[in-house]
BAKOLGU-924996 format. One line per field, with one value per residue: residue number from 1; residue in three letters; chain; x, y, z of N, C-alpha, C in turn. Coordinates in Angstrom, 2 decimals, always signed. Atoms other than C-alpha are relative to their C-alpha. Example, Ala and Ser with C-alpha at 12.3 -4.5 7.8 and 13.67 -1.06 7.14 Angstrom:
REM residues 2
i: [1:2] $
aa: [ALA:SER] $
ch: [A:A] $
npx: [+0.89:-0.82] $
npy: [-1.19:-1.19] $
npz: [+0.00:-0.06] $
capx: [+12.30:+13.67] $
capy: [-4.50:-1.06] $
capz: [+7.80:+7.14] $
cpx: [+0.90:-0.77] $
cpy: [+1.20:+1.09] $
cpz: [+0.00:+0.73] $
//
This chain:
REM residues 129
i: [1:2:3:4:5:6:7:8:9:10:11:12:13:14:15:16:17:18:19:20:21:22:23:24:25:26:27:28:29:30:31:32:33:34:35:36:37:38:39:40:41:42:43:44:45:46:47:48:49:50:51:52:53:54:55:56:57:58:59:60:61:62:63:64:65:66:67:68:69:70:71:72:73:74:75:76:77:78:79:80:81:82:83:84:85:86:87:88:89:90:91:92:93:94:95:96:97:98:99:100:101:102:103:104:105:106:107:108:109:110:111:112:113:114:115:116:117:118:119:120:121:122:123:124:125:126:127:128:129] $
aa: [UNK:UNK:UNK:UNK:UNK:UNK:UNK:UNK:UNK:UNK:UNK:UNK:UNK:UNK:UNK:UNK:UNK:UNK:UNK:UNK:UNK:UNK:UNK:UNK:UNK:UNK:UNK:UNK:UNK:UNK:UNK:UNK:UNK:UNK:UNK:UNK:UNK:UNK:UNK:UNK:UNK:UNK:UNK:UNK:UNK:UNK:UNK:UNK:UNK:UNK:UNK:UNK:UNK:UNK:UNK:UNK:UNK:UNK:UNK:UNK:UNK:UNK:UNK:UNK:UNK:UNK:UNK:UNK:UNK:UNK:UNK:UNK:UNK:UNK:UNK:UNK:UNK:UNK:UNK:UNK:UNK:UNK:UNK:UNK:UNK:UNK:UNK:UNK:UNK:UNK:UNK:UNK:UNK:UNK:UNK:UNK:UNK:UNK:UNK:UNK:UNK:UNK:UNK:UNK:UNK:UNK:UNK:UNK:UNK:UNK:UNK:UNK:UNK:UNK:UNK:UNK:UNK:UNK:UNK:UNK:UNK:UNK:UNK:UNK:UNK:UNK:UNK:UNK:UNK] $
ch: [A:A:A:A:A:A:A:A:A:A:A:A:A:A:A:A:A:A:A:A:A:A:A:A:A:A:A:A:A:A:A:A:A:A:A:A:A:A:A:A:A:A:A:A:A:A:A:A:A:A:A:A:A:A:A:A:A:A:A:A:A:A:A:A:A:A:A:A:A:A:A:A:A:A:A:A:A:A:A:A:A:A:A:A:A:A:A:A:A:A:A:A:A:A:A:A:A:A:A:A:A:A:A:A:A:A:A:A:A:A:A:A:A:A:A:A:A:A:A:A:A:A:A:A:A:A:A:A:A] $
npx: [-1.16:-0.17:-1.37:-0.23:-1.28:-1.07:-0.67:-0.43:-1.22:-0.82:-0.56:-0.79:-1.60:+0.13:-0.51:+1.04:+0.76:+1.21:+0.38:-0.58:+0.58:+1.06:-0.39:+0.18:+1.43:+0.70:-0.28:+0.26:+1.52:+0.37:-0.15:+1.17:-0.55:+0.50:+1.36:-0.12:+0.77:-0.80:+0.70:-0.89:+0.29:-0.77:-1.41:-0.20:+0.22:+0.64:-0.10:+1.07:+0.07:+0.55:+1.12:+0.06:-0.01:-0.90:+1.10:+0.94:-0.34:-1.12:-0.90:+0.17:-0.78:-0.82:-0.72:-0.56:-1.09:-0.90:-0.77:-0.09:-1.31:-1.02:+0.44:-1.38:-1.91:-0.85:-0.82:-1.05:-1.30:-0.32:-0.60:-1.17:-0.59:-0.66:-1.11:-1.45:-0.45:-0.21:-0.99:-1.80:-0.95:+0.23:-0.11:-1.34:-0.64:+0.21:-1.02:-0.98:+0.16:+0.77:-0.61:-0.61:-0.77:+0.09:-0.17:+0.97:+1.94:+0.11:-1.00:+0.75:+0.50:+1.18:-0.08:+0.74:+1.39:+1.59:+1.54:+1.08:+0.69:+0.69:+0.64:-0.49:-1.33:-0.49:+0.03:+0.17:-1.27:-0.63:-1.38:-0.32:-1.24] $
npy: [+0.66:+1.23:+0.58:+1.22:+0.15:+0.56:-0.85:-0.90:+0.95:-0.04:-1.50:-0.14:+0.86:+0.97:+1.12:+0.97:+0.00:-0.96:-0.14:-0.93:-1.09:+0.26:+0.03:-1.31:-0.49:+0.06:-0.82:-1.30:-0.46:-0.24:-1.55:-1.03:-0.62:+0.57:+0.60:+0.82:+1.06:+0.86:+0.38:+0.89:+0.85:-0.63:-0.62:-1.39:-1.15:-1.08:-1.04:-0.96:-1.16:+0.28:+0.14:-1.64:-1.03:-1.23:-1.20:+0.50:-0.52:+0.53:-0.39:-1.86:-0.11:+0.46:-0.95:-1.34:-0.07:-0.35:-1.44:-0.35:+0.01:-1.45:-1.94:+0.56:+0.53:-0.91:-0.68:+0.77:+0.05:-1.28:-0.63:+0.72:-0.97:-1.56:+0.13:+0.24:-1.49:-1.28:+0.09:-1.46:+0.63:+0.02:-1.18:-0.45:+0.75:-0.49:-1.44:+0.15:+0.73:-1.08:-0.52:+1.19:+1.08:+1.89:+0.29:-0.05:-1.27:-1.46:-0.43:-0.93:-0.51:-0.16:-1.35:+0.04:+0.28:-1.16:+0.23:-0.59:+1.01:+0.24:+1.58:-0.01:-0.03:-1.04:+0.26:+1.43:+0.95:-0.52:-0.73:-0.59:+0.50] $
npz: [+0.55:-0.72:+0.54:-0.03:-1.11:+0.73:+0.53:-1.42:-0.81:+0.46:+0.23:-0.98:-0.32:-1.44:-0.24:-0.83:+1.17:+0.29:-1.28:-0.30:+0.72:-0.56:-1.02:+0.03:+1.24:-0.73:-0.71:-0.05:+0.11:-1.16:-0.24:+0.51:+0.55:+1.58:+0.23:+1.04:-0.29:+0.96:+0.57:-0.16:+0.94:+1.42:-0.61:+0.25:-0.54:+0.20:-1.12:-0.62:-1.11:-1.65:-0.09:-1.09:+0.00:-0.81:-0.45:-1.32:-1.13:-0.22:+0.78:-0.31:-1.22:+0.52:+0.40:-1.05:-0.59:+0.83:+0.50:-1.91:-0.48:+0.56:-0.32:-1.27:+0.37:+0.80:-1.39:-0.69:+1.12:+0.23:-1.27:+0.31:+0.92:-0.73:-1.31:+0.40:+0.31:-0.87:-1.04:+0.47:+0.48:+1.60:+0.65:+0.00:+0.76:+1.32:+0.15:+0.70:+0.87:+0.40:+0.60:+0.74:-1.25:+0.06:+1.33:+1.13:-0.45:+0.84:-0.86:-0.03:-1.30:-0.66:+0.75:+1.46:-0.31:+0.32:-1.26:+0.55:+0.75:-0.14:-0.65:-1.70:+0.17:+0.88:+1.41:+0.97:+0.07:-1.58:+0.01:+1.01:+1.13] $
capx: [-19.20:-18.75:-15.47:-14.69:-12.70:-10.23:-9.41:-9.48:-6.62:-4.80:-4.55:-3.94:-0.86:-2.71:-0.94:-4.18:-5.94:-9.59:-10.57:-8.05:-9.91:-12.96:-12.13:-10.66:-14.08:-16.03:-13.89:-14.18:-18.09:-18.66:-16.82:-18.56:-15.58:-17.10:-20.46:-20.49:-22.23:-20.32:-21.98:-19.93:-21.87:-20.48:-17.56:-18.18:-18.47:-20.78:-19.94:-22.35:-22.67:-22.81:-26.18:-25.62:-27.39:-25.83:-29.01:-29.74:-29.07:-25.86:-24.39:-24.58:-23.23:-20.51:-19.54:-19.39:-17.48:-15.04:-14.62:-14.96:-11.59:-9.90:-10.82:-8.64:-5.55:-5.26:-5.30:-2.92:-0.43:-0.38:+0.19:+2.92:+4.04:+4.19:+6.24:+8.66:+8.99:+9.25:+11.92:+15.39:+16.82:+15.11:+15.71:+19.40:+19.93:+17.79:+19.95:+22.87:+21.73:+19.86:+23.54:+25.51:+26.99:+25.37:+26.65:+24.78:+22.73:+22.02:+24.48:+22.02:+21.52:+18.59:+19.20:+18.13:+14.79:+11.50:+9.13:+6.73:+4.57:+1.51:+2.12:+3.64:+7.38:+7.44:+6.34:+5.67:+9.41:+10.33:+13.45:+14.48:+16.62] $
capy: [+7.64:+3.89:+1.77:-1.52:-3.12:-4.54:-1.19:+0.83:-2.10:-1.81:+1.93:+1.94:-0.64:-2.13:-5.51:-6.85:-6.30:-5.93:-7.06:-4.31:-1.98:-3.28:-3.43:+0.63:+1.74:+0.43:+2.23:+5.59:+5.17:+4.59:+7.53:+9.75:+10.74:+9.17:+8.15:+5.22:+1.99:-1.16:-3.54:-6.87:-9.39:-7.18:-5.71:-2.27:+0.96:+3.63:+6.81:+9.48:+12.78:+14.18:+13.87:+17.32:+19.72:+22.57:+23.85:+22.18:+23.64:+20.99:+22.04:+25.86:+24.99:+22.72:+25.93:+28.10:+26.14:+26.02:+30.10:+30.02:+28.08:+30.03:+33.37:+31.89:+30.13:+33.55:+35.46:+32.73:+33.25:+37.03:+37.32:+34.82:+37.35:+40.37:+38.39:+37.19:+40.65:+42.70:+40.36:+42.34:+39.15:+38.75:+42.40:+42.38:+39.15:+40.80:+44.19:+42.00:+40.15:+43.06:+44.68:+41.64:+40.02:+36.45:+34.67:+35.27:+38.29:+41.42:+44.29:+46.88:+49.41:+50.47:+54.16:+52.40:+51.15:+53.14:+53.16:+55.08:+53.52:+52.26:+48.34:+47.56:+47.06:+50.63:+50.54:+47.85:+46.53:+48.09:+49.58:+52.67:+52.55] $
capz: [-15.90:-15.66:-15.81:-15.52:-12.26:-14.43:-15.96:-12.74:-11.06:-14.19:-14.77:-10.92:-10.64:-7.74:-6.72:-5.40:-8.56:-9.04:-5.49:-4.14:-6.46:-4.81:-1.64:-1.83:-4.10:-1.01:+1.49:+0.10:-0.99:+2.94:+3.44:+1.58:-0.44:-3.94:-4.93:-7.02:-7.24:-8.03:-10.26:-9.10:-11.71:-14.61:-12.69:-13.25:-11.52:-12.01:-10.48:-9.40:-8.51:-5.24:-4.19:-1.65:-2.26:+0.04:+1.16:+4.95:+8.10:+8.43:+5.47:+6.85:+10.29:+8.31:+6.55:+9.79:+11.38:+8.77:+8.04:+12.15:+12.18:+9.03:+10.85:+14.25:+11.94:+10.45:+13.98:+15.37:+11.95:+12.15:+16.06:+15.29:+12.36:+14.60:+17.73:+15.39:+13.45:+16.44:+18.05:+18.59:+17.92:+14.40:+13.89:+14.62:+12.27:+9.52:+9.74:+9.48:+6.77:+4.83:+4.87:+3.32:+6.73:+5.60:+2.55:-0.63:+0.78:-0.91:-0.64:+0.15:+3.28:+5.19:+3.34:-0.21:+1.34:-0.14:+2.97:+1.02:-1.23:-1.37:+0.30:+3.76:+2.17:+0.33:-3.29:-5.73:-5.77:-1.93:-2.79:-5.00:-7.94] $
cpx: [+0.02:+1.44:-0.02:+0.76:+1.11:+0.68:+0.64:+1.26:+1.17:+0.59:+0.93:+1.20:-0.19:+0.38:-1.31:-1.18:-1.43:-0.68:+0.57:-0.92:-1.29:+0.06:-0.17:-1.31:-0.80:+0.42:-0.87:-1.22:-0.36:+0.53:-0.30:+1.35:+0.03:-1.35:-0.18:-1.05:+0.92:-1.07:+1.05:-0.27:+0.95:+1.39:+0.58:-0.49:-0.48:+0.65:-0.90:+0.50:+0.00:-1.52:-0.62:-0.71:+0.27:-0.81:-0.63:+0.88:+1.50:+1.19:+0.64:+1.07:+1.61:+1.11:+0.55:+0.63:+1.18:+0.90:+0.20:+1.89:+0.60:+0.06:+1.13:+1.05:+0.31:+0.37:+0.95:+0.98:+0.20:+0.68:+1.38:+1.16:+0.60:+0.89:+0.81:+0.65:+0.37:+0.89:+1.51:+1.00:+0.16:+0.30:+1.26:+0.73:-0.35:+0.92:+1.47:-0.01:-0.58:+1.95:+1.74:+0.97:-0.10:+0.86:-1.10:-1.06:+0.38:+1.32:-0.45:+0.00:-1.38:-0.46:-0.94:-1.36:-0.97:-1.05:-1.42:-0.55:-1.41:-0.46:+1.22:+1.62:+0.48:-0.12:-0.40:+1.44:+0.82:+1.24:+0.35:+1.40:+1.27] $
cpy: [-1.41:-0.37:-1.07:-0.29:-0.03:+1.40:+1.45:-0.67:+0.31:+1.62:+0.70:-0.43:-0.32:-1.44:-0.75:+0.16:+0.41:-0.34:+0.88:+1.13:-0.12:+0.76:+2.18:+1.14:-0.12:+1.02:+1.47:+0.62:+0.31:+1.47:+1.37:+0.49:-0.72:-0.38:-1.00:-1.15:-1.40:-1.67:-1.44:-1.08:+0.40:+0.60:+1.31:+0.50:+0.94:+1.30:+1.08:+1.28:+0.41:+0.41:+1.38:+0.90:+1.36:+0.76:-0.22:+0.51:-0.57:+0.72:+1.46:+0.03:-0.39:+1.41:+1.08:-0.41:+0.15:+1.23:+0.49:-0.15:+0.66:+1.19:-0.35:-0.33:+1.62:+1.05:-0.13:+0.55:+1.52:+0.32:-0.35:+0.84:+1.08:-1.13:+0.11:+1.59:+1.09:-0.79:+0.47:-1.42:-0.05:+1.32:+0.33:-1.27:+0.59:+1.08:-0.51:-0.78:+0.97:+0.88:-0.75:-0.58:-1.49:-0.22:+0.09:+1.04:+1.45:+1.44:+1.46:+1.04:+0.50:+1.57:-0.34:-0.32:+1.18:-0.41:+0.62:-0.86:+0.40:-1.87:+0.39:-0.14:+1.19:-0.03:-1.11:-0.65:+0.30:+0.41:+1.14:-0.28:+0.59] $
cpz: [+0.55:-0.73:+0.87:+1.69:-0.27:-0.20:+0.94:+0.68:-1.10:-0.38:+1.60:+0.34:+0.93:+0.10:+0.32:-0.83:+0.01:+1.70:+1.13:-0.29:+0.82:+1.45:+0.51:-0.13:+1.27:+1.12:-0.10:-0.53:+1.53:+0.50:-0.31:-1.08:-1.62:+0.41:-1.35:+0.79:-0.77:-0.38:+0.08:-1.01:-1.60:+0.05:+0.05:+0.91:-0.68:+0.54:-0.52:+0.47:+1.06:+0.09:+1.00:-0.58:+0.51:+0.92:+1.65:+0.92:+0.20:-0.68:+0.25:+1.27:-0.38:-0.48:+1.07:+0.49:-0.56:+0.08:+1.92:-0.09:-1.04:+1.18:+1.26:-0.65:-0.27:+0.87:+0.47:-0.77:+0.22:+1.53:-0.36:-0.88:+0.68:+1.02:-0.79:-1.08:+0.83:+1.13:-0.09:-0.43:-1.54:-0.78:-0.10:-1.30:-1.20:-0.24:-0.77:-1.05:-1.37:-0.33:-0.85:+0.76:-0.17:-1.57:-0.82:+0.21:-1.02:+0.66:+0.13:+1.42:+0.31:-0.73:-1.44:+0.06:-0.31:+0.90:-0.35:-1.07:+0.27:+0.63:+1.16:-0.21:-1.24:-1.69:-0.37:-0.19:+1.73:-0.07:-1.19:-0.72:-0.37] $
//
């Protein structure tokens, strides 16, 4: 795909017009986050594919570290899940909130709850009818 400077500054609403556009375009080629080529005699931009192929040792380690740190946020978020589910404070506000002590809460008791099921809140809707 190629496009002009002109038409890249003006579709952008950059104040600093096509040397803004420039300017940016260079940024984020050095950064690797575009691949283009800008053609300053004619004033156009090319842009390019990425040139990655996926297949080198970097790209491999790149990915492990990655599902490395998912695999820890999602330890961190769940411990986090159980403290705050198993604190008597959170369990005494949900109770009173669960039996319509807050404004706008449901006006349900702990009796109408379906703990059976097949998911972790009793059924496909967690409450019988």
């Amino acid at each position: 795909m190629t496009l002009s400077l002109e038409s890249i500054a003006a579709t952008c609403k950059l104040d600093g017009g096509i040397t803004e556009v420039k300017m940016r375009l260079v940024k984020m080629i050095e950064k690797g986050q575009i691949f283009a080529t800008i053609n300053e005699k004619d004033g156009m931009v090319s842009f390019h594919d990425n040139p990655e192929q996926y297949n080198s040792n970097s790209t491999l380690n790149h990915l492990r570290s990655q599902l490395d740190t998912a695999v820890e946020l999602t330890k961190r978020l769940k411990s986090v899940d159980e403290d705050i589910s198993t604190s008597e404070k959170y369990v005494q506000k949900n109770m009173q909130s669960e039996r319509g002590a807050g404004p706008g809460r449901g006006n349900y008791e702990f009796d109408d709850m379906d703990v059976g099921g097949d998911s972790r809140f009793g059924g496909p809707s967690g409450f019988r009818a």
